[in-house]
C-alpha positions as CSV (number, residue, x, y, z in Angstrom):
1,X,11.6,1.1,-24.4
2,X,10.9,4.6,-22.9
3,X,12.5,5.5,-19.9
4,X,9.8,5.8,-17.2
5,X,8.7,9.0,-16.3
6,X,8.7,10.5,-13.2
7,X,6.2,12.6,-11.6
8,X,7.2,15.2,-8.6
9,X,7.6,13.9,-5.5
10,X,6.4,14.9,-2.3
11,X,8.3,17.4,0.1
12,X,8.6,16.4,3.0
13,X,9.9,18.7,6.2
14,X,11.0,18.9,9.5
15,X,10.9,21.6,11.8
16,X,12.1,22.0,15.4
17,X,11.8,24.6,18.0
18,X,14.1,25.3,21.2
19,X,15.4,27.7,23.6
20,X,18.3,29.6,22.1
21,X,20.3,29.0,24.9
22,X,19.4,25.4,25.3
23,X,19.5,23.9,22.0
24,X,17.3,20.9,21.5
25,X,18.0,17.8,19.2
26,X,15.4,15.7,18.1
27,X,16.4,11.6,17.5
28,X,15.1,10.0,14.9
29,X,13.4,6.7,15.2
30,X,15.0,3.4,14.8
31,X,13.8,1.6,11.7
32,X,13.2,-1.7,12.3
33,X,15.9,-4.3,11.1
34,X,13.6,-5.9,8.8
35,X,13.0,-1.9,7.1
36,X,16.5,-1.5,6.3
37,X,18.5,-1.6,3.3
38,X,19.0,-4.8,1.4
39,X,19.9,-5.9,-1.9
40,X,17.8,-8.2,-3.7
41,X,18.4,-9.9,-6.9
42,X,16.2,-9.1,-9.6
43,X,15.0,-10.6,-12.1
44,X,17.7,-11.1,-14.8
45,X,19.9,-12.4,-12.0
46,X,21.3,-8.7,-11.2
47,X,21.9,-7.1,-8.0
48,X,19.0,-5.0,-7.0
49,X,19.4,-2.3,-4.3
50,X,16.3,-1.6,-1.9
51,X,16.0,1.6,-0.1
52,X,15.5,1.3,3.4
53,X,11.3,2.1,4.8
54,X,12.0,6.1,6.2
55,X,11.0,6.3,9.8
56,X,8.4,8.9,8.7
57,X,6.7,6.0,6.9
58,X,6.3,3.2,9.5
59,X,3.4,4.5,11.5
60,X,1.8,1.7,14.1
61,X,-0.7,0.3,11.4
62,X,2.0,0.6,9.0
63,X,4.5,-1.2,10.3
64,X,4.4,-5.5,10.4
65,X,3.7,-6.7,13.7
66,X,1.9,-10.3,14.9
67,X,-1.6,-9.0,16.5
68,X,-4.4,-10.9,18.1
69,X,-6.9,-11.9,15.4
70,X,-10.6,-12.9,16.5
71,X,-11.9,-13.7,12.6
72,X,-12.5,-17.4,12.0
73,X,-10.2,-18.0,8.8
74,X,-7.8,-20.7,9.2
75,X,-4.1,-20.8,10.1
76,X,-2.3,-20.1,6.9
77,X,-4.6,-17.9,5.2
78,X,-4.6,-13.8,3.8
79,X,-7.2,-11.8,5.2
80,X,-7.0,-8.3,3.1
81,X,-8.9,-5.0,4.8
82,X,-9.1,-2.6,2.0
83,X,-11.2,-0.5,4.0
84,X,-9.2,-0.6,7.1
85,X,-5.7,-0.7,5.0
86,X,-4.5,-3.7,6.6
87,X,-3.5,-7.2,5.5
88,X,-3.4,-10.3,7.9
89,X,-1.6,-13.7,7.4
90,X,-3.2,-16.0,9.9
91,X,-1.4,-17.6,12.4
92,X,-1.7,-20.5,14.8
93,X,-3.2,-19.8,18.5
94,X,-5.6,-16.9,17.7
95,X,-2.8,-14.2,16.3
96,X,-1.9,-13.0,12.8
97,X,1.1,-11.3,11.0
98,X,-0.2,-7.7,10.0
99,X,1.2,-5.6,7.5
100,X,0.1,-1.8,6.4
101,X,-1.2,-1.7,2.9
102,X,-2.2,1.0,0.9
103,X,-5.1,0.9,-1.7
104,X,-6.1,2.0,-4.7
105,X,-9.5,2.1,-6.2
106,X,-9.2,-1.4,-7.4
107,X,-8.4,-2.6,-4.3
108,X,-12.1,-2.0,-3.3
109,X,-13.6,-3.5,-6.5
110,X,-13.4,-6.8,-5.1
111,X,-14.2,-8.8,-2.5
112,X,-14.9,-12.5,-1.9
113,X,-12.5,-15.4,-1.7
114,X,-10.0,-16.7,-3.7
115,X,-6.6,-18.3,-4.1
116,X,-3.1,-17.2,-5.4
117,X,-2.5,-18.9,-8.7
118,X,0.7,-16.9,-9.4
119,X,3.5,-15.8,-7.7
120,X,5.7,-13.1,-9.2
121,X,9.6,-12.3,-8.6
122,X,10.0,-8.8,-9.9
123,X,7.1,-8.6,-11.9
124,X,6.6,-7.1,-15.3
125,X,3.5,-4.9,-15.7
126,X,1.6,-2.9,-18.4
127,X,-1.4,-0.7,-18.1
128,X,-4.6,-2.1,-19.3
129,X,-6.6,-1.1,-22.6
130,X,-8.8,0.7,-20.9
131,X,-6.0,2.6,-18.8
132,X,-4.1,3.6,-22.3
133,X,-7.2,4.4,-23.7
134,X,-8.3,7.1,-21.1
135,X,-5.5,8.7,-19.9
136,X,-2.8,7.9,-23.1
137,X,-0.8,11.0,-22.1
138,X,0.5,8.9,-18.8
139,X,0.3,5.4,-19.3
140,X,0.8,5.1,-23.3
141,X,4.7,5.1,-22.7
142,X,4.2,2.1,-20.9
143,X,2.0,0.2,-23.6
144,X,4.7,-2.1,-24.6
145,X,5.3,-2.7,-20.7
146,X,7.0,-2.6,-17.5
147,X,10.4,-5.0,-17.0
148,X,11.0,-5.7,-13.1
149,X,12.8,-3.7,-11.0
150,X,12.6,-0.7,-8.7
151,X,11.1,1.1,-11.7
152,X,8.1,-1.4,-11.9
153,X,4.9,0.0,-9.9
154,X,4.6,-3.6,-8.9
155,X,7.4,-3.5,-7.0
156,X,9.5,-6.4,-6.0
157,X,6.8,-9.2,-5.5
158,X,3.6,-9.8,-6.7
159,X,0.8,-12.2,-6.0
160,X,-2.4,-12.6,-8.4
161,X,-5.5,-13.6,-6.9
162,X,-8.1,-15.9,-9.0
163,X,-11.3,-17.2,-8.5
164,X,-12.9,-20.2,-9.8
165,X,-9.7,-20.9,-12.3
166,X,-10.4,-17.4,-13.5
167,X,-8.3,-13.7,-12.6
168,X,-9.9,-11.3,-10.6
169,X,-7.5,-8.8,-11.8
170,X,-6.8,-8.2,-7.9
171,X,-3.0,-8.0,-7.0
172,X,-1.1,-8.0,-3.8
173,X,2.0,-6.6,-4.6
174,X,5.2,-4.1,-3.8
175,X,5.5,-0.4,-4.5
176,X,8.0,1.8,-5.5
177,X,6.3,4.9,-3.6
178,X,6.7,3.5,0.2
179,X,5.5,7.2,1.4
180,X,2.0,5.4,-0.3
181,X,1.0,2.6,2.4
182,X,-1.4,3.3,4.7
183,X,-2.9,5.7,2.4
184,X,-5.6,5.1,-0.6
185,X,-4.6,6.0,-4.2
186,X,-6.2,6.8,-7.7
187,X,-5.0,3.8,-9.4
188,X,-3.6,-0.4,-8.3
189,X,-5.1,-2.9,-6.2
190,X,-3.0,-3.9,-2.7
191,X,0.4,-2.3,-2.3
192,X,3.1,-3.0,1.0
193,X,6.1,-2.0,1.6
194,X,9.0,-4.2,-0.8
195,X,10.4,-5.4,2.6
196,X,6.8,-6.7,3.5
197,X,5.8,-8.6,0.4
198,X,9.2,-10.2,0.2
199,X,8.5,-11.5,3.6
200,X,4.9,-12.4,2.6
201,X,5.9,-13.9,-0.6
202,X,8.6,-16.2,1.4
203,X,5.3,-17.2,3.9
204,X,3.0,-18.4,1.4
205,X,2.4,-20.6,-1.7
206,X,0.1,-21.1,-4.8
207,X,-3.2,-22.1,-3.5
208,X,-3.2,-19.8,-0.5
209,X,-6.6,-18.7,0.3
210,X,-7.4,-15.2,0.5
211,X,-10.4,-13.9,1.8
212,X,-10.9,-10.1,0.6
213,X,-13.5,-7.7,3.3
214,X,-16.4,-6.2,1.5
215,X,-16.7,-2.9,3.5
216,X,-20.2,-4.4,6.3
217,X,-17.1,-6.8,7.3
218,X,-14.7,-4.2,8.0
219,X,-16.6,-2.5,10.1
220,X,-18.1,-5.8,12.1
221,X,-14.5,-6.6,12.4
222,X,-12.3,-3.5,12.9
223,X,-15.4,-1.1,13.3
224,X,-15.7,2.3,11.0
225,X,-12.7,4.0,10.1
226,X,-11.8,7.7,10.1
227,X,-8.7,9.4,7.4
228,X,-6.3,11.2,9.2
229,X,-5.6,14.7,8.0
230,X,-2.6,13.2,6.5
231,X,-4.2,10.5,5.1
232,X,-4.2,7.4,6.9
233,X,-6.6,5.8,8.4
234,X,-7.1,4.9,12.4
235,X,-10.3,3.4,14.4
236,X,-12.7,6.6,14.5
237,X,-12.7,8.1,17.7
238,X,-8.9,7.8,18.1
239,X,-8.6,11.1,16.0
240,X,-8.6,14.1,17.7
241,X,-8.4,16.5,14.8
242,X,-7.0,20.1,15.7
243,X,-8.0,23.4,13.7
244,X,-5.3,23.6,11.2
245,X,-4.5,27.6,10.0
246,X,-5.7,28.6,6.6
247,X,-2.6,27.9,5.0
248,X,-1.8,24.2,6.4
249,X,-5.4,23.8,5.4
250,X,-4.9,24.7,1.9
251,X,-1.4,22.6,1.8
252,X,-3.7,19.4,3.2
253,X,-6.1,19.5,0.4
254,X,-3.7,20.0,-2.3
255,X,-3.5,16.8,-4.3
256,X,-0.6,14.0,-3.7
257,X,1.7,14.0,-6.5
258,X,3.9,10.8,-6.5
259,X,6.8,8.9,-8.6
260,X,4.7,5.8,-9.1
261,X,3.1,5.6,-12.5
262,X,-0.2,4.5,-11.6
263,X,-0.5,6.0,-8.1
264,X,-0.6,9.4,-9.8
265,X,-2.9,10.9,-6.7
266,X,-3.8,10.6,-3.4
267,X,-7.9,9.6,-3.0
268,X,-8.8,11.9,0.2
269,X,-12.1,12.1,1.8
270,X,-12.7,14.5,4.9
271,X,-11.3,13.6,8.6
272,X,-14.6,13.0,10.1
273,X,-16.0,11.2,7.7
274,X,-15.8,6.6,7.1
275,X,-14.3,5.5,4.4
276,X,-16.1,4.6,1.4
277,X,-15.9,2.5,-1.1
278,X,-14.4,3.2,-4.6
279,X,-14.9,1.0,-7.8
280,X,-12.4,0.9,-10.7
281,X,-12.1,-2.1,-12.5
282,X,-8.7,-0.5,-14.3
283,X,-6.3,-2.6,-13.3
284,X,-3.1,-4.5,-15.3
């Protein structure tokens, strides 16, 4: 098999300012223990290493934390938000485990109820027909598929949805682009952090509801949504955008390019604007 290959990754910078004479450091946030390097073993039995989540990437919504829940699904249950990026695991006494997720155009072309059938350990994956067929430049290396591992878009766990005994084609799964969650992509369904959906994967079993928002129930629930400049999204009216100069304005709307084979872009819409929803049904 090909080796994958690998797109250009983001740059990503930091720059600080202080008085010459007073020299100012600037500490970097703890990552959460549950963030940090571990190794997992994959799927041949083999030592797998996992990065640990960069600080950078675990912003509020992003990062796993039990919240109130007011919805009416049972203990026990997934509640996926496309729209608002967020997934919940229901849990007893009106809370829930929520994790960041970040979504790709799939991940909008569904919504209803349904139940895990499958659970994956290092998944294999391969593009569909239909995603060899239009773009064969990018995904026909892959034709003969995807082995686990860190290499694998589906990162370390996967869970596939069905409905009625039959696959939605709707995934909740790992990544290996963590700078991704929180964010909306060109291609996939329901990404988290690895360290996330091996703790979700752990949580659940086959026959797990999981009830998937249409956008009206986003919004009746979490109310609209506005896309930060740098592409996640927060409760409108919590942004307080800034005039950005010409240049930074230019660098914002400059498409994502990431290492993940079918994340290929970032899927931006304007600041000020609700998110809306995008159909693809091109999904492995």
């Amino acid at each position: 098999m090909r080796l994958v290959s690998l797109f250009t990754a983001v740059a990503l910078g930091l720059a600080a300012c202080g008085n010459s004479s007073q020299p100012v450091t600037l500490g970097t946030p703890p990552v959460p223990a549950f963030y940090e390097a571990r190794t997992d073993t994959g799927p041949n039995g083999e030592p797998i290493q996992i990065p640990a989540v960069r600080a950078a990437y675990l912003t509020d919504r992003n990062q796993r934390q039990q919240v109130p829940y007011n919805g009416s699904e049972a203990p026990g249950t997934i509640v996926v938000d496309p729209y608002a990026r967020v997934l919940y695991h229901v849990q007893p006494g009106g809370m829930a485990m929520r994790y960041g997720v970040a979504v790709g155009r799939a991940g909008t072309g569904y919504s209803g109820t349904a139940t895990i059938a499958r659970k994956a350990h290092w998944p294999s994956w391969r593009p569909t027909d239909n995603m060899i067929r239009t773009q064969p430049d990018l995904y026909q290396q892959f034709s003969d598929g995807l082995s686990g591992g860190m290499h694998n878009p589906l990162g370390s766990r996967a869970l596939y949805l069905y409905e009625g005994g039959r696959d939605t084609y709707y995934r909740i799964h790992g990544t290996m682009d963590p700078s991704s969650i929180g964010k909306a992509t060109s291609a996939g369904c329901i990404r988290l952090f690895n360290q996330d959906v091996i703790d979700l994967f752990e949580q659940v079993e086959t026959g797990t509801t999981v009830r998937v928002r249409s956008q009206e129930e986003s919004i009746r629930m979490e109310g609209p949504m506005t896309e930060t400049p740098e592409g996640y999204v927060m409760p409108a009216g919590q942004v307080q955008p800034a005039p950005a100069p010409a240049s930074a304005a230019v660098a914002a709307s400059a498409p994502m390019q990431v290492t993940d084979p079918y994340a290929v872009t970032t899927v931006s819409t304007p600041a000020s604007m609700p998110v809306t929803t995008m159909t693809d049904t091109t999904y492995p």
